[in-house]
C-alpha positions in Angstrom: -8.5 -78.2 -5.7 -6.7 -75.9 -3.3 -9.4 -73.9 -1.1 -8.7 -70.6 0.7 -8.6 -72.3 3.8 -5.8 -74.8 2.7 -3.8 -71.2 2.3 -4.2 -70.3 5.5 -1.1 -70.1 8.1 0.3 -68.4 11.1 2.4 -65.2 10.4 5.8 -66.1 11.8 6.8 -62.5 12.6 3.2 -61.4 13.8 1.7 -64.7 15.0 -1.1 -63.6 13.5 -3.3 -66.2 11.2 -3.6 -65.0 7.1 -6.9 -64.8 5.3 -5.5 -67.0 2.8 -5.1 -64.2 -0.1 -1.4 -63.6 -1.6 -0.4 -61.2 -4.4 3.3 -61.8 -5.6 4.4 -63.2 -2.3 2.6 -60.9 0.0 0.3 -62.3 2.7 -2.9 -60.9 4.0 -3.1 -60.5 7.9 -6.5 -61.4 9.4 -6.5 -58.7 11.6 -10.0 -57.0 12.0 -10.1 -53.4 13.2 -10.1 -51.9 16.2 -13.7 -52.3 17.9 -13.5 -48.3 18.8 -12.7 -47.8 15.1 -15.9 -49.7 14.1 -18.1 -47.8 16.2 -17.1 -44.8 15.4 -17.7 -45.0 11.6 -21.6 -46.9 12.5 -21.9 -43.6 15.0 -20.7 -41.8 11.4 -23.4 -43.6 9.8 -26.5 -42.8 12.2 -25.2 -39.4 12.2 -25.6 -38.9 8.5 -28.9 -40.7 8.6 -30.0 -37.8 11.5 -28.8 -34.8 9.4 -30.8 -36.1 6.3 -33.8 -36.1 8.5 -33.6 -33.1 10.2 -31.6 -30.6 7.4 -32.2 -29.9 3.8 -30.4 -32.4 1.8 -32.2 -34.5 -0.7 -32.8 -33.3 -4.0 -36.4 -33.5 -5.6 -37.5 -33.1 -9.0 -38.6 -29.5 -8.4 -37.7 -28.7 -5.1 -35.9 -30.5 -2.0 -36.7 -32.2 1.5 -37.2 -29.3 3.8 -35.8 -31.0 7.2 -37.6 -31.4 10.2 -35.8 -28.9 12.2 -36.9 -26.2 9.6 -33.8 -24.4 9.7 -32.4 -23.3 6.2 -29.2 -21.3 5.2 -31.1 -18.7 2.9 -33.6 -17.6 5.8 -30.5 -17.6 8.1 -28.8 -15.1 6.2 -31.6 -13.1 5.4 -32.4 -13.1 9.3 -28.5 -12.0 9.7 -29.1 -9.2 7.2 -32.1 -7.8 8.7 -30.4 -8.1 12.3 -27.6 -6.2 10.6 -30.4 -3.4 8.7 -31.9 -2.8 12.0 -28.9 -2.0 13.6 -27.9 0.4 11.1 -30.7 1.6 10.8 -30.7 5.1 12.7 -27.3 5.6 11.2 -28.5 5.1 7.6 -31.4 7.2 7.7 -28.8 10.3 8.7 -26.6 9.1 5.8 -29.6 9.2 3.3 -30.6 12.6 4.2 -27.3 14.5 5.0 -25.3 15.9 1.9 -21.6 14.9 1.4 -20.4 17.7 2.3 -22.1 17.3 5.8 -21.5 14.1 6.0 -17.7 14.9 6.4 -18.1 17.8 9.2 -20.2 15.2 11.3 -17.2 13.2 13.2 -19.6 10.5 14.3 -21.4 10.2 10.9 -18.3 10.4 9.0 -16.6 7.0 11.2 -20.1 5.5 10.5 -19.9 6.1 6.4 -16.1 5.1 6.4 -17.1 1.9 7.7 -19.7 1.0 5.6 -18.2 2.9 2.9 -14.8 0.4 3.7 -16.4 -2.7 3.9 -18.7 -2.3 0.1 -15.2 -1.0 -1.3 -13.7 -4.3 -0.1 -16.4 -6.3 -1.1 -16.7 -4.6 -5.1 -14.0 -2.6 -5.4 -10.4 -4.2 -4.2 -10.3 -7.0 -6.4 -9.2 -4.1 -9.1 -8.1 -1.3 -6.9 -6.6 -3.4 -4.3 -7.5 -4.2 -0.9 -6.0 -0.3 0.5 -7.4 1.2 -2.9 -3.4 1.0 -3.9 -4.7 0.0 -7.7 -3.0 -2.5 -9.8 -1.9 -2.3 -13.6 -4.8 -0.3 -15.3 -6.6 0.3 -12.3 -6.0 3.8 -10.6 -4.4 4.4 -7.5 -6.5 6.2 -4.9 -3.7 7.1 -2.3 -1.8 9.1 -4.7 -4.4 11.7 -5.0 -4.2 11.6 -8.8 -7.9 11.5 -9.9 -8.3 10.8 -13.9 -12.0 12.3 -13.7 -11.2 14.7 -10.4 -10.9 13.8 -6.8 -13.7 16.2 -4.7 -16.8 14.3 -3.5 -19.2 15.2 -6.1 -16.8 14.0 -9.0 -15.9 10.7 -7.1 -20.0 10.2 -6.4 -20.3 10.8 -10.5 -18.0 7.9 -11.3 -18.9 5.6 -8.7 -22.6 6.1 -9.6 -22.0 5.7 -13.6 -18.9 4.2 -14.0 -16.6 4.7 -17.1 -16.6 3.6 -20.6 -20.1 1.6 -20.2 -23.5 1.4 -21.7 -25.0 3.7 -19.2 -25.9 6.6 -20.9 -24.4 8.7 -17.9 -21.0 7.0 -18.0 -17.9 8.6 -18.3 -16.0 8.4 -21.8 -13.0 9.5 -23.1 -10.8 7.4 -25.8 -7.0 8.4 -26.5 -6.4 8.1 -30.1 -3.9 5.1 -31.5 -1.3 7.1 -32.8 0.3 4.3 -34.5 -2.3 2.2 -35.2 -3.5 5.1 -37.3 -0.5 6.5 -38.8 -1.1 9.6 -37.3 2.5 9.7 -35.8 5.3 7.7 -36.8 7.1 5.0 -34.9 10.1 8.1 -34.7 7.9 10.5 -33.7 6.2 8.2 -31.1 9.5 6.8 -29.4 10.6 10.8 -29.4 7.0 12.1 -27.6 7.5 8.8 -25.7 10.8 9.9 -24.2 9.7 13.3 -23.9 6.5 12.2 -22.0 9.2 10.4 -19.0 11.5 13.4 -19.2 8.5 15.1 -17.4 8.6 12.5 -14.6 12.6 12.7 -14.5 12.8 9.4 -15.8 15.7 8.1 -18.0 15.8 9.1 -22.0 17.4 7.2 -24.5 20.6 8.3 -26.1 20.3 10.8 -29.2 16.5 11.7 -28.2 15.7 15.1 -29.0 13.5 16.3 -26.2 12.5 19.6 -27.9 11.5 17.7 -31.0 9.5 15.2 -28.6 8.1 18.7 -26.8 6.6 19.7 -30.3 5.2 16.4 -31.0 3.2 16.6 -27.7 2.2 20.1 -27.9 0.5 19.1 -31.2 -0.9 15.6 -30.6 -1.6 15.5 -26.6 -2.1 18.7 -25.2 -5.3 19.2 -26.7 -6.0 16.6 -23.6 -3.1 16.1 -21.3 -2.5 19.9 -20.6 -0.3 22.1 -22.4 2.0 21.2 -19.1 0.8 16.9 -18.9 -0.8 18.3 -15.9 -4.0 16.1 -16.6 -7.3 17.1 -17.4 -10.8 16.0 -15.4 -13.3 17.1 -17.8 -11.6 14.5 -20.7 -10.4 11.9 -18.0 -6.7 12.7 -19.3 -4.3 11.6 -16.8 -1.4 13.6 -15.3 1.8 12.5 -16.8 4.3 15.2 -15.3 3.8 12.8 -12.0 5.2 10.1 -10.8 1.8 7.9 -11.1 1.1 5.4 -14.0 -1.7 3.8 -14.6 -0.1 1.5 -17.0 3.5 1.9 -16.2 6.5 3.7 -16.9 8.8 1.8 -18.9 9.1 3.3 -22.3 8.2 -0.1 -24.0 4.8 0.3 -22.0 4.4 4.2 -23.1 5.2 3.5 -26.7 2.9 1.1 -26.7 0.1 2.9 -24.8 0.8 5.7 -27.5 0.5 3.3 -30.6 -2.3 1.3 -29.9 -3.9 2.6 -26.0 -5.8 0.3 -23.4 -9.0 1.9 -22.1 -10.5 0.1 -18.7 -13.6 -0.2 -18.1 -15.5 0.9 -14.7 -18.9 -0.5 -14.1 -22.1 2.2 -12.8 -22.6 0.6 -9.4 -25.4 3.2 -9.3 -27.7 0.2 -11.1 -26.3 -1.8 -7.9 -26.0 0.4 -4.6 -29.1 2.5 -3.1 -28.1 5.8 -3.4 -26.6 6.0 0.6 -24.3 2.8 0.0 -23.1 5.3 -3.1 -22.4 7.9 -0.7 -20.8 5.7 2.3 -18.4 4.5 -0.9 -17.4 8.1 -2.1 -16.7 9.7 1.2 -14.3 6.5 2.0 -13.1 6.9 -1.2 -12.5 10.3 -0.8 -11.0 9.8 2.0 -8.2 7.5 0.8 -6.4 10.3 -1.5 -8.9 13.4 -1.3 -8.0 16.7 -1.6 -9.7 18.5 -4.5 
């Protein structure tokens, strides 16, 4: 019987002995590991040992070890936060009482709302606006100073506060008919009002479109909403489509398609969220992005 030991040799390249072990022609070294290696993963070990000690760490069947030290992440935060309310304090109680309005003819009010107002929008708000309230596909733009329910400060606080097409009984609503869906236009009469629809934008129109047959077709299916010009209307959230904005695009594919079957978003009523001054930091920075009206 051959014993590990009988295995053993002397590396001729390393001069270092084997263990003894061999897997298709391949020797093991017996070369231990460095000594500062060694302590350095027991220092590891003692380290762990201390943090389970002193930290939160183990699980129990209702609760968890609380840690010597006391300290805890959740109370930490909370101590941040109130570090954070008290600071702000003086400032938020003369955002709470001041109107909008005022809020905007106070310079040092007004830099205080913007950046409150900046950082809840980045927080909530630019994963669909984007980050510089820029939008994205479906989401409106807020530098272009095209508002889909109206653009002063009231109208912005109304949307932010209720939100659109939601179960709060306050929330915006509006719904475009599906033209197409419906039959109520025919896919001719859709691709004509569809070309009609980017002539107002001095966009491209297909060949052999007739763009006063495409007028009539608007003026009696959309104007009832969009304006007897496509300038837009606030009270319906109709958007203006003599611009140069889309919410959804302007390829005609896209419009013939928004006109057959439309896409309503959804906004939610950050009212049931946000105290009523984080509302108003929100509108007068919004506002402030593509305000005007």
């Amino acid at each position: 019987m051959t014993t590990v030991d009988d295995n053993k040799h002397v590396d001729p390249v390393t001069g270092i002995a084997t263990t003894g072990h061999e897997w298709d022609g391949l020797t093991e070294l017996n070369q231990p590991l460095p000594r500062w290696w060694l302590w350095t993963f027991y220092a590891t070990i003692l380290f762990a040992v201390g943090y389970w000690i002193a930290y939160p760490s183990w699980p129990l069947i209702t609760s968890f070890t609380g840690g010597i030290s006391g300290w805890h992440s959740r109370s930490a935060v909370a101590a941040d936060l109130d570090a954070l309310k008290a600071l702000r304090g003086p400032n938020v109680a003369k955002l709470a009482s001041a109107s909008l309005a005022d809020i905007e003819k106070d310079p040092g009010l007004l830099d205080f709302a913007l950046v409150y107002g900046r950082s809840v929008f980045r927080e909530t708000c630019a994963p669909c606006h984007g980050p510089g309230g820029g939008g994205n596909v479906g989401y409106p733009n807020f530098l272009a100073d095209r508002w889909l329910w109206g653009g002063t400060l009231d109208a912005i606080q109304q949307t932010i506060t209720y939100g659109v097409r939601n179960t709060n009984p306050n929330s915006r609503q509006s719904q475009m008919p599906a033209f197409g869906r419906y039959g109520i236009l025919k896919p001719d009469e859709i691709a004509t009002v569809a070309n009609y629809v980017r002539s107002l934008s001095g966009l491209d129109v297909a060949q052999g479109i007739d763009i006063a047959a495409g007028a009539k077709i608007f003026a009696d299916n959309c104007a009832s909403c969009h304006g007897d010009k496509a300038q837009g209307n606030h009270e319906v959230g109709a958007p203006n489509l003599a611009g140069a904005v889309w919410l959804y695009g302007s390829s005609l594919p896209t419009i013939v398609r928004q006109i057959t079957n439309p896409r309503s978003g959804s906004m939610p009523a950050w009212g049931e969220r946000f105290d009523p001054t984080t509302i108003k930091a929100l509108t007068v920075y919004v506002h402030s992005l593509g305000g005007g009206e």
